[in-house]
C-alpha positions as CSV (number, residue, x, y, z in Angstrom):
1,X,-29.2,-14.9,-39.4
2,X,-31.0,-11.4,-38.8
3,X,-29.2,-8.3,-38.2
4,X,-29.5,-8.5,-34.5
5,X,-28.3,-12.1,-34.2
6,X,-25.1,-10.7,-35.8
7,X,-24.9,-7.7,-33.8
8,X,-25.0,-9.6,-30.2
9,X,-22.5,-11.7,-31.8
10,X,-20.1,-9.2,-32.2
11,X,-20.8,-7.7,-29.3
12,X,-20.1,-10.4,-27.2
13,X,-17.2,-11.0,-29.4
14,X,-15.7,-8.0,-28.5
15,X,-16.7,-8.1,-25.2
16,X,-14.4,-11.6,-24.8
17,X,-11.5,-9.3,-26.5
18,X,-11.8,-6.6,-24.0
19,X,-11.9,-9.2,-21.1
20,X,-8.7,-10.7,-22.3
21,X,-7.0,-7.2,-22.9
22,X,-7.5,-6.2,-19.5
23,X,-6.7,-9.8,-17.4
24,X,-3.6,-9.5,-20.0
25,X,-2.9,-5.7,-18.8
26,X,-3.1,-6.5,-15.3
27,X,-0.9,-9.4,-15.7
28,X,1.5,-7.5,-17.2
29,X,1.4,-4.9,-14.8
30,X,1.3,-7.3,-11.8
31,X,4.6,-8.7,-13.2
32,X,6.6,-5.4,-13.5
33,X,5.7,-4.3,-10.5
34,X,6.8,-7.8,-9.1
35,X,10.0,-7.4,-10.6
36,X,10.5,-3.8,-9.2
37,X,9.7,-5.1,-5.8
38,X,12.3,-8.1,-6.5
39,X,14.7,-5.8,-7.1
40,X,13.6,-3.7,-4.2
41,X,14.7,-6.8,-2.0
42,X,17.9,-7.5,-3.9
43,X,16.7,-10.4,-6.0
44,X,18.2,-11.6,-9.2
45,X,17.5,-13.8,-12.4
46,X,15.3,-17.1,-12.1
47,X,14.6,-15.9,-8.3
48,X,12.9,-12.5,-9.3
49,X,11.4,-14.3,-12.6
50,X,9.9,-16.6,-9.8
51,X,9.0,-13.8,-7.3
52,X,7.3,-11.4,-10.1
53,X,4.8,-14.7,-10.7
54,X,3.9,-15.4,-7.5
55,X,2.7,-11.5,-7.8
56,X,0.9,-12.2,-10.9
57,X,-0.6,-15.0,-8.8
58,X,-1.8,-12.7,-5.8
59,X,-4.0,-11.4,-8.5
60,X,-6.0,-14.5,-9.4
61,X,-7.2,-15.3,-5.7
62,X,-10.3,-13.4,-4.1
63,X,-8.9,-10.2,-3.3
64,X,-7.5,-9.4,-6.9
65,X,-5.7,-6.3,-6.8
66,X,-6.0,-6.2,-2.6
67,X,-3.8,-9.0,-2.4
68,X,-1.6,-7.7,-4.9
69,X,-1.3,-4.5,-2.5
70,X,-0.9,-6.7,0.8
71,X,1.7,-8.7,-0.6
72,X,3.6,-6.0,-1.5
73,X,3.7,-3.8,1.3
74,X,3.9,-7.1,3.3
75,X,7.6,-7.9,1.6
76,X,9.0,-4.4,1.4
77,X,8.1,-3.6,4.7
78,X,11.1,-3.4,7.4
79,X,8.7,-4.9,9.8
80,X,7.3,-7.4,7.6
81,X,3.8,-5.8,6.7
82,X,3.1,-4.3,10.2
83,X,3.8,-0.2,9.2
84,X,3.2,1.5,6.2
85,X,5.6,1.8,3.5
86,X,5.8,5.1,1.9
87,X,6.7,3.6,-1.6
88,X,3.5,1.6,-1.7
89,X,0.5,4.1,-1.9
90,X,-2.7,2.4,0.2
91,X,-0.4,0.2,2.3
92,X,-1.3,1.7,5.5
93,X,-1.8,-1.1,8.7
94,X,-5.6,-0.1,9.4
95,X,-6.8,-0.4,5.7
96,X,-8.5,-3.8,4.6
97,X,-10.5,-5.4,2.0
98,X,-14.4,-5.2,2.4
99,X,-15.5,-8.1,3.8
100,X,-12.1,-9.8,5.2
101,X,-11.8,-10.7,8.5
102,X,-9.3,-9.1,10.9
């Protein structure tokens, strides 16, 4: 194996490391901010465990961090997603993904 055979592999080897890092970072982060919004709304135990993964989830459809966003201003809002709520920077009515539909 030449010198550059083993280089590429260890790139790529710490490529996959870095890829994994972050998805695990934005998991995490997904998940505490799911159970601050949980508590937000007055949930407790298995029912905020529960809600904090379906945040994680929002994540992992097209949209990523967007639909984490929407889904959060979405269940903290007092009118169910239709104003902006001041605790939820970027949750303003008019604002939208590139490339969603109305």
């Amino acid at each position: 194996m030449t010198t550059f055979d083993t280089r590429e592999k260890e790139f790529e080897a710490r490529f996959k490391h870095d890829q994994e890092l972050q998805f695990k970072i934005t998991a995490r982060r997904n998940r505490l901010a799911g159970l601050w919004a949980a508590q937000q709304l007055g949930l407790l135990g298995d029912t905020a465990e529960a809600y904090a993964e379906r945040v994680v989830a929002a994540q992992l459809r097209p949209g990523g961090n967007r639909n984490v966003v929407n889904k959060l201003a979405a269940d903290l809002s007092p009118r169910a997603g239709r104003g902006r709520d001041p605790r939820i920077p970027g949750s303003s009515p008019g604002r939208r993904v590139r490339g969603s539909k109305p």
